[in-house]
Backbone bond lengths (Angstrom), bond angles and torsions (degrees), N, CA, C in turn:
res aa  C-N    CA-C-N  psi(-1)  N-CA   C-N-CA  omega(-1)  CA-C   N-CA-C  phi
1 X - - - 1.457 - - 1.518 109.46 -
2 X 1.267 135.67 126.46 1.084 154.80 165.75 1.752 100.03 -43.81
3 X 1.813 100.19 134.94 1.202 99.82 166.60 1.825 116.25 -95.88
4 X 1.148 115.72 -7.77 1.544 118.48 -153.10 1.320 98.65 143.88
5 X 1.727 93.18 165.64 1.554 115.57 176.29 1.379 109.23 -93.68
6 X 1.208 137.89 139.31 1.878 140.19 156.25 1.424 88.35 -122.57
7 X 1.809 81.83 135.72 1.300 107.00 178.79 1.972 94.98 -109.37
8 X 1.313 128.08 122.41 1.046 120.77 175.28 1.850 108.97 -85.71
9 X 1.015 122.96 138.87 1.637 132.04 161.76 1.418 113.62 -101.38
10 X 1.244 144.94 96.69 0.934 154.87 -142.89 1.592 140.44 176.05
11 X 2.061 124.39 87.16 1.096 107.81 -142.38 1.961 99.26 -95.50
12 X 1.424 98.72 15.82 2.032 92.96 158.50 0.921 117.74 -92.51
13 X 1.669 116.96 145.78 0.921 131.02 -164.88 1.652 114.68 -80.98
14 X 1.401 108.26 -26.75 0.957 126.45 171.62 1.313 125.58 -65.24
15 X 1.189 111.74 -21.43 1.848 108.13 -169.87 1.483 87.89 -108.65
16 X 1.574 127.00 -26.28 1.758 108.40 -176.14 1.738 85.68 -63.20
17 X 1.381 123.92 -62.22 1.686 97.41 -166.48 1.536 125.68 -52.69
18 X 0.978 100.45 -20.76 1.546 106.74 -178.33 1.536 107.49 -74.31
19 X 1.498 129.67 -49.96 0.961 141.58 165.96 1.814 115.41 -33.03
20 X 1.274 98.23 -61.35 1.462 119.03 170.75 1.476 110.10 -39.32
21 X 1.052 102.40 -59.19 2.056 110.72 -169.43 1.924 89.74 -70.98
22 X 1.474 126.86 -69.53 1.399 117.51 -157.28 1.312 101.90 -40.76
23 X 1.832 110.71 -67.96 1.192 114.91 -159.25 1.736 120.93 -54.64
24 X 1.426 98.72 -28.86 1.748 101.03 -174.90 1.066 90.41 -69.85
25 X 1.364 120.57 -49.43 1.898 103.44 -161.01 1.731 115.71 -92.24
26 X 1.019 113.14 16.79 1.516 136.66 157.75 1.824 114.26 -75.15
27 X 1.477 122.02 -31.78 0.914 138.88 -155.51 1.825 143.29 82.59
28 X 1.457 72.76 2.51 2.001 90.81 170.66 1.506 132.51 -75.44
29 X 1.443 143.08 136.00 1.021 130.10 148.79 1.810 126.65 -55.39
30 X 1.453 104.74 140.74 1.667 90.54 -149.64 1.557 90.13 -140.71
31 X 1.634 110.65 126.46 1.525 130.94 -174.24 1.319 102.63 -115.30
32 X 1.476 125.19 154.82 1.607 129.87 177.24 1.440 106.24 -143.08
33 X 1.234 114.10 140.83 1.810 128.90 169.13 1.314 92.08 -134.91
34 X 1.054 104.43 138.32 1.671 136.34 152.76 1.482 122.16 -56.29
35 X 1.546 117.49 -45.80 1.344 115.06 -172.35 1.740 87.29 -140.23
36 X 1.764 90.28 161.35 1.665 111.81 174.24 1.590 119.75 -50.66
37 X 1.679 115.57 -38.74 1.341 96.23 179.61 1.237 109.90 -87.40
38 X 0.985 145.13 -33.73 1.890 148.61 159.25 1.447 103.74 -30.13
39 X 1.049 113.74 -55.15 1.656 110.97 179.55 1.342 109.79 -77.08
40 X 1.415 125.77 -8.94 1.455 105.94 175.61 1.887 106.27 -85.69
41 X 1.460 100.14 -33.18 1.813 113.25 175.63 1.396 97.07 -54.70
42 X 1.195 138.62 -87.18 1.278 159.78 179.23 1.794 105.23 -15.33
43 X 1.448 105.80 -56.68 1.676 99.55 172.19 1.043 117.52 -85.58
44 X 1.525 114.66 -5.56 1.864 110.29 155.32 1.439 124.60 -70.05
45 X 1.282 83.32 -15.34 2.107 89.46 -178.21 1.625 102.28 -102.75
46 X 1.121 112.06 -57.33 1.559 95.04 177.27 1.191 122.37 -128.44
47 X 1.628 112.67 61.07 1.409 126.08 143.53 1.797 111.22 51.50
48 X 0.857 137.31 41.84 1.392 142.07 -161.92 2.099 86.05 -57.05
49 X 1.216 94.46 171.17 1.547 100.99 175.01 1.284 109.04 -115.73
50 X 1.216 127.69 4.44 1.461 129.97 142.64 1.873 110.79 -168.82
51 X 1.218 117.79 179.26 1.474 132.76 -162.36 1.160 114.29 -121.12
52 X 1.785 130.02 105.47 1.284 111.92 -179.41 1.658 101.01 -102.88
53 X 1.263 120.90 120.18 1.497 115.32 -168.58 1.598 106.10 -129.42
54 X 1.367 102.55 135.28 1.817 135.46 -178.00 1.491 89.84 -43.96
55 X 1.187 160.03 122.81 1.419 146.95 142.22 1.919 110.74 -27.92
56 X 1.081 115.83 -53.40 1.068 138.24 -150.76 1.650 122.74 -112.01
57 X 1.621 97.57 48.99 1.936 112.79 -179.45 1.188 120.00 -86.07
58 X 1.038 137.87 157.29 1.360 159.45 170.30 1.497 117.26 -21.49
59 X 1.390 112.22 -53.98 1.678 114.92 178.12 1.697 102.45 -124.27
60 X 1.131 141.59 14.19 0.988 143.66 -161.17 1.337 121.47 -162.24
61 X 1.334 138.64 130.09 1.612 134.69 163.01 1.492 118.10 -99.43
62 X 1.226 92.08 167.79 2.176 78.05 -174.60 1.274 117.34 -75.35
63 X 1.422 119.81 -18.29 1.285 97.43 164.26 1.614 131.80 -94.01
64 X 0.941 104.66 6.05 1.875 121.44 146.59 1.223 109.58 -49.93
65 X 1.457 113.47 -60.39 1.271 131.84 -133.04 1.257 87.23 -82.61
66 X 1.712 136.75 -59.35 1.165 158.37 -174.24 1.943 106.05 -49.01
67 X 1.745 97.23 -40.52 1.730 105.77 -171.27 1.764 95.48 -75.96
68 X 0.884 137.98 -51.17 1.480 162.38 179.44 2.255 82.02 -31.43
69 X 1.220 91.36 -95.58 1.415 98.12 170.70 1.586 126.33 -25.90
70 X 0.940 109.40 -65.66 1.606 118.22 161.47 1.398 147.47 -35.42
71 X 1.794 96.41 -35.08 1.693 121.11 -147.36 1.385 76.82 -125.17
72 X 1.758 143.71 -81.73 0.714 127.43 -124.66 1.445 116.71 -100.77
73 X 1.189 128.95 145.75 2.014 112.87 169.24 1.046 135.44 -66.13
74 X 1.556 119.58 -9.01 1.377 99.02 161.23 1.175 115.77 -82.83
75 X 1.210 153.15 -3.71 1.411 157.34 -133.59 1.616 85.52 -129.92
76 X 1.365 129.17 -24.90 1.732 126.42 176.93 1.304 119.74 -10.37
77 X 1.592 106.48 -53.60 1.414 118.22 -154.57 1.619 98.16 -86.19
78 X 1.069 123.17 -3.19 1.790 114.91 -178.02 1.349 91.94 -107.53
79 X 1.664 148.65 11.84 1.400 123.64 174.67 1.855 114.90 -49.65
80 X 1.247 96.20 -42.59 1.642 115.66 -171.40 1.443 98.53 -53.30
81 X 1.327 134.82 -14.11 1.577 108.83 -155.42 1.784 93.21 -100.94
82 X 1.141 96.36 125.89 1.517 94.19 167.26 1.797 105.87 -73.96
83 X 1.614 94.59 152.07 1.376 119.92 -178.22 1.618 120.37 -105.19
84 X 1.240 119.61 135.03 1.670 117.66 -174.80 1.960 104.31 -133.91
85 X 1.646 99.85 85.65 1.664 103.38 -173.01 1.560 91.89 -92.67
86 X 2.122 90.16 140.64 1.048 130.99 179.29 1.845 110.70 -104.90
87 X 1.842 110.10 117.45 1.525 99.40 -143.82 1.914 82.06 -143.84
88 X 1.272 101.16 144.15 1.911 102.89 167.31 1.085 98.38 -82.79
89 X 1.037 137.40 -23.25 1.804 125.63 -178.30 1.537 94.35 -166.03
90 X 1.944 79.15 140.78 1.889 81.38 178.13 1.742 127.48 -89.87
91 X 1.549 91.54 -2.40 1.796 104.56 157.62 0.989 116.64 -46.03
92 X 1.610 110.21 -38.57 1.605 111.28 -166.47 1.815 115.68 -84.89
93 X 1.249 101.44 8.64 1.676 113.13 166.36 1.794 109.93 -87.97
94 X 1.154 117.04 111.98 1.457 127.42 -163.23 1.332 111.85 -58.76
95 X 2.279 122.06 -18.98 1.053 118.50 -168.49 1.733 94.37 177.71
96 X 1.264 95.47 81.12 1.597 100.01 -168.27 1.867 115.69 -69.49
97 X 1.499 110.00 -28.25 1.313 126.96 168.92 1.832 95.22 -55.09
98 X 0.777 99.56 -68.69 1.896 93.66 -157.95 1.498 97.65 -65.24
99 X 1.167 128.39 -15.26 1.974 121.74 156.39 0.770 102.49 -41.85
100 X 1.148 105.78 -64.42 1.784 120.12 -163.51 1.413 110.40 -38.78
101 X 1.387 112.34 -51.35 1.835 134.16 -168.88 1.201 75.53 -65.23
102 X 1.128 154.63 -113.15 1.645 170.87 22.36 1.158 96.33 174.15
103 X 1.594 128.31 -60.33 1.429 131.22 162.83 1.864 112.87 148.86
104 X 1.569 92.66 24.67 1.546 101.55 166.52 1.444 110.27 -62.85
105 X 1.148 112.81 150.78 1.946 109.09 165.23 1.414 92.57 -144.36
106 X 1.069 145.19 19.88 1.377 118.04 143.89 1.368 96.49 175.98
107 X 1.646 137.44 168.05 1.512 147.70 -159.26 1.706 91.26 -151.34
108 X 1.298 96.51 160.11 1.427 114.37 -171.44 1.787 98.29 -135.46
109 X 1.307 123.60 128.98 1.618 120.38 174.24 1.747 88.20 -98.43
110 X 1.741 90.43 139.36 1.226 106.82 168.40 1.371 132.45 -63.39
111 X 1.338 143.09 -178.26 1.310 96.41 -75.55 1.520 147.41 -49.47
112 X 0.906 131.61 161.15 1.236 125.21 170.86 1.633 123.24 -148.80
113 X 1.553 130.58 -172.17 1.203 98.30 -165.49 1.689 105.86 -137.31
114 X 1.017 92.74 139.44 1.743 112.55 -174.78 1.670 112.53 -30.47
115 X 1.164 116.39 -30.22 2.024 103.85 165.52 1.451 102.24 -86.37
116 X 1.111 124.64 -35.49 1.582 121.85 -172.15 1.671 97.46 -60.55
117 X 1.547 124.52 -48.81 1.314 119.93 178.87 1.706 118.83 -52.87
118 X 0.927 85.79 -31.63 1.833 94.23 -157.20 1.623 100.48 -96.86
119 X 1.285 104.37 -15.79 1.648 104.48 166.26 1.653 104.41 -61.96
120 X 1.767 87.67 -57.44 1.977 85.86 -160.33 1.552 108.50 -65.27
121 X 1.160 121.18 -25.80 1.401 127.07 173.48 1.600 113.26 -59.75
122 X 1.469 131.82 -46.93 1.312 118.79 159.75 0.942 117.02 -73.90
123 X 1.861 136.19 -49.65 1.483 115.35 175.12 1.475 120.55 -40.40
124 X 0.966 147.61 -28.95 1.886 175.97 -141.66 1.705 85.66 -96.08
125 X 1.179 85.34 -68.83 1.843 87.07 -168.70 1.238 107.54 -62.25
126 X 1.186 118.92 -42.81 1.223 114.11 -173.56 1.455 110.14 -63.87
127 X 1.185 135.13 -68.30 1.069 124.84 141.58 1.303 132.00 17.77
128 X 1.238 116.19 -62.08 1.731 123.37 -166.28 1.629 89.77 -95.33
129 X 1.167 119.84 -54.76 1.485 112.30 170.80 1.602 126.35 -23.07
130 X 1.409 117.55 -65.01 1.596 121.54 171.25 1.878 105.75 -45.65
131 X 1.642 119.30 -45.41 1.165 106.15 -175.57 1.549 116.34 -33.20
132 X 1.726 110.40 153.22 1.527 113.00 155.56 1.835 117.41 -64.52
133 X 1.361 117.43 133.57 1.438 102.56 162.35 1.195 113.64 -121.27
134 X 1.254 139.72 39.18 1.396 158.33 120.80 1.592 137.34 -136.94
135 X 1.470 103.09 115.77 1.477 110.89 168.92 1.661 120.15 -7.10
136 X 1.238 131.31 112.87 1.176 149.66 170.03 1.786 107.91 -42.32
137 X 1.172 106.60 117.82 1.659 108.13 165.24 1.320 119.63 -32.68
138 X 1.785 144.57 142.12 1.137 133.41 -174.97 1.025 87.67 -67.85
139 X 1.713 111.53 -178.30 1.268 143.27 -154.07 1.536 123.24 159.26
140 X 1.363 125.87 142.58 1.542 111.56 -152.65 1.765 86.98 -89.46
141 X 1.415 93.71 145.37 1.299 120.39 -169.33 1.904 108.78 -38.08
142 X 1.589 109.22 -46.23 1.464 97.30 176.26 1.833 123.42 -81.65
143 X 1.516 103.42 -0.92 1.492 90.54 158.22 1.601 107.37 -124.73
144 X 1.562 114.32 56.65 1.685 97.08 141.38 1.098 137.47 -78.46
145 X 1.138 117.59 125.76 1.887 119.79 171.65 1.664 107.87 -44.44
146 X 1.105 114.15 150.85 1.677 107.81 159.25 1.786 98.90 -63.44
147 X 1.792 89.36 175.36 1.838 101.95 -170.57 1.182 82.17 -82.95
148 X 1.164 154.79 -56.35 1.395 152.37 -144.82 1.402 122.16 -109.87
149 X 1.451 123.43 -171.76 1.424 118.06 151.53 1.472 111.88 -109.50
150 X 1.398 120.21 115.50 1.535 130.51 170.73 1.543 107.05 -40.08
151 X 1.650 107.34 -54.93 1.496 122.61 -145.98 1.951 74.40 -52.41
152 X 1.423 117.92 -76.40 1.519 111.54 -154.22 1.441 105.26 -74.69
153 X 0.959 152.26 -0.13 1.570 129.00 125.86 1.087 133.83 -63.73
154 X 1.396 126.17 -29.25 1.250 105.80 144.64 1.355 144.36 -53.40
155 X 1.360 112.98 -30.86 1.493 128.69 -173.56 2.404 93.18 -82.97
156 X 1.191 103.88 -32.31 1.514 92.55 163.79 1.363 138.39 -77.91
157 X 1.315 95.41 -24.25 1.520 121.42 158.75 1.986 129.20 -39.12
158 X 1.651 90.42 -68.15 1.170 104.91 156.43 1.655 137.21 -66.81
159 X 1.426 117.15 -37.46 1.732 116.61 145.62 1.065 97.67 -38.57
160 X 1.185 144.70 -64.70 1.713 136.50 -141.78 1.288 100.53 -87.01
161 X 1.123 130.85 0.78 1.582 118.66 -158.04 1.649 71.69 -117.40
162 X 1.322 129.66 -50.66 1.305 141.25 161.75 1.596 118.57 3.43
163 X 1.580 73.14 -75.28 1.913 91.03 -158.61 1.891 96.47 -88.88
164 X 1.242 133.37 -29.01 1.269 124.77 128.66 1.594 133.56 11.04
165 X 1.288 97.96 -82.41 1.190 123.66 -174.70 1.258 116.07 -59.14
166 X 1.423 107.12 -57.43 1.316 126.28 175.21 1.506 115.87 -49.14
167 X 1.511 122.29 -75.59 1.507 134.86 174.39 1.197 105.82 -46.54
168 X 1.620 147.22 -33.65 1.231 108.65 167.33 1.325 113.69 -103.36
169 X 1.629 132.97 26.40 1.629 118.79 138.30 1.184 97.78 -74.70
170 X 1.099 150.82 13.52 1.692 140.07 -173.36 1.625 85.96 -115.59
171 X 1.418 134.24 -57.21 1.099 109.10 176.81 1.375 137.19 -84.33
172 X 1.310 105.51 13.31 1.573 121.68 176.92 2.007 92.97 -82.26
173 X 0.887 96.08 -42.01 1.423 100.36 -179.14 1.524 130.69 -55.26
174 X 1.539 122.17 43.18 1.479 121.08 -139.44 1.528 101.23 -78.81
175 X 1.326 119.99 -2.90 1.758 97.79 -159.86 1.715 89.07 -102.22
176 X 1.544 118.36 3.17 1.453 122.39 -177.16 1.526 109.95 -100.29
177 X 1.249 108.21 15.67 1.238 97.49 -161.28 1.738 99.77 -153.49
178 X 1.326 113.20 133.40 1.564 112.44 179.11 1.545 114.73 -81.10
179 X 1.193 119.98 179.71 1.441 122.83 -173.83 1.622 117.42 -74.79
180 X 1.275 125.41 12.48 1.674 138.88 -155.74 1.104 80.20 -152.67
181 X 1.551 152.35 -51.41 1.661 113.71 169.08 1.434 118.47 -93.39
182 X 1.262 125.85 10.65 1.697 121.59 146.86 1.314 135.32 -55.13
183 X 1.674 90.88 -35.17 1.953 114.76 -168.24 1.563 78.00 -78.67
184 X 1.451 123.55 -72.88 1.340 132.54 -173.43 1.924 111.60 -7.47
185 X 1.610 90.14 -80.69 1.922 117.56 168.29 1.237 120.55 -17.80
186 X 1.638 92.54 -56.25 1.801 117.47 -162.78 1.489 106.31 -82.27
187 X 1.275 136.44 -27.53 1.188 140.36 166.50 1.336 102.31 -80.01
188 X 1.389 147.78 -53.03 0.948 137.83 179.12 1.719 114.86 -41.67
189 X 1.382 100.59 -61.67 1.536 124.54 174.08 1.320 108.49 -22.81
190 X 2.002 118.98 -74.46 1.084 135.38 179.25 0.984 125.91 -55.76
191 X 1.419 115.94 -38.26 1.631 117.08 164.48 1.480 134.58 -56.34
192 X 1.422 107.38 -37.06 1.443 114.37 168.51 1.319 124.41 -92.11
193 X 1.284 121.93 -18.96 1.703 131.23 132.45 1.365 117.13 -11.42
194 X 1.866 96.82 -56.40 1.849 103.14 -164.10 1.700 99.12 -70.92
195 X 1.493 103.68 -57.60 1.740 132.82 -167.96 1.679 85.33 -46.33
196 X 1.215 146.71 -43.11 1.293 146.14 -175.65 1.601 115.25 -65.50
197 X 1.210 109.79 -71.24 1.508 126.95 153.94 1.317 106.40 -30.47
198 X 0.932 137.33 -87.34 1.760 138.12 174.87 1.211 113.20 -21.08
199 X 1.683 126.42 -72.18 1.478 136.37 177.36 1.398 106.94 -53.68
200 X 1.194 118.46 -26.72 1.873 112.93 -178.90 1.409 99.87 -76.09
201 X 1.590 113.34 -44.48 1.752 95.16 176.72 1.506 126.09 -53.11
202 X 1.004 113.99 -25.79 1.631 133.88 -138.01 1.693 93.26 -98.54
203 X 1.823 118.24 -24.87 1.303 116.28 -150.98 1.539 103.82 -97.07
């Protein structure tokens, strides 16, 4: 069973094939563009269920790419898609807070490694999955249901606070660990940082 669509943004050639093999054999449907405006056409046509995009393309950066989405109306219909930018350093993001606004949910520093990707990409989904996607039937004000279910955001909440916890005693740990599973840790770390932050708004 298919988990979702990823749309990759990405002008190496090397990571669309690579992309191709994780994501198929992950269980995802899996789309590729070369450059930022192709991938913005491309998720206008087939709606990907989220965007994993290169920071750093050919005519476009992600936070272009991200403002484009945000700012403009034709791009309306992709606010919903959460975004997962792939970056050599996250200095090199001009204003990582206003991603965030924009509709980033989490970045990956290069390298990094193909389960760590495909984790944050289903936790993500999963994630957006529990959301409501339609307004609740009226109802007199003292019996509305909540929009959601607490019980399983909370219970995602705590994984995240979880795996958190965990990755940075793993990266506190530097003399156990080489320079490709630190980057590994530290992206992990930050990512579920965000996924934490998010579910606390939401709860």
């Amino acid at each position: 069973m298919k988990k979702g669509k990823v749309l990759l943004v990405d002008d190496n050639t090397d990571m669309e094939l690579i992309g191709e093999r994780i994501f198929a054999r992950a269980g995802f449907d899996y789309l590729s563009a070369r450059n930022g405006h192709e991938g913005l056409e491309l998720a206008k046509s087939a709606r990907p269920d989220i965007i994993v995009l290169d920071y750093m393309l050919p005519d476009i950066n992600g936070t272009q790419f991200l403002r484009l989405i945000h700012n403009e109306s034709e791009y309306a219909g992709l606010r919903g898609i959460p975004v997962v930018v792939l970056t050599a350093r996250t200095d090199y993001i001009e204003d990582l807070d206003e991603c965030f606004r924009m509709g980033l949910h989490a970045f990956l520093n290069k390298p990094f490694g193909h389960r760590e990707l495909v984790n944050i990409i289903d936790s993500i989904l999963r994630y957006t999955q529990i959301q409501p996607s339609a307004p609740p039937s009226p109802r007199p004000a003292q019996d509305a249901p909540p929009a959601f279910d607490t019980r399983r955001l909370e219970e995602l909440r705590l994984i995240g606070q979880t795996i958190a916890r965990l990755s940075k005693e793993l990266r506190d740990e530097t003399v156990q660990l080489n320079e490709q599973q630190r980057m590994d840790v530290h992206a992990v770390y930050t990512s579920s940082k965000r996924l934490v932050a998010l579910l606390e708004t939401s709860v």
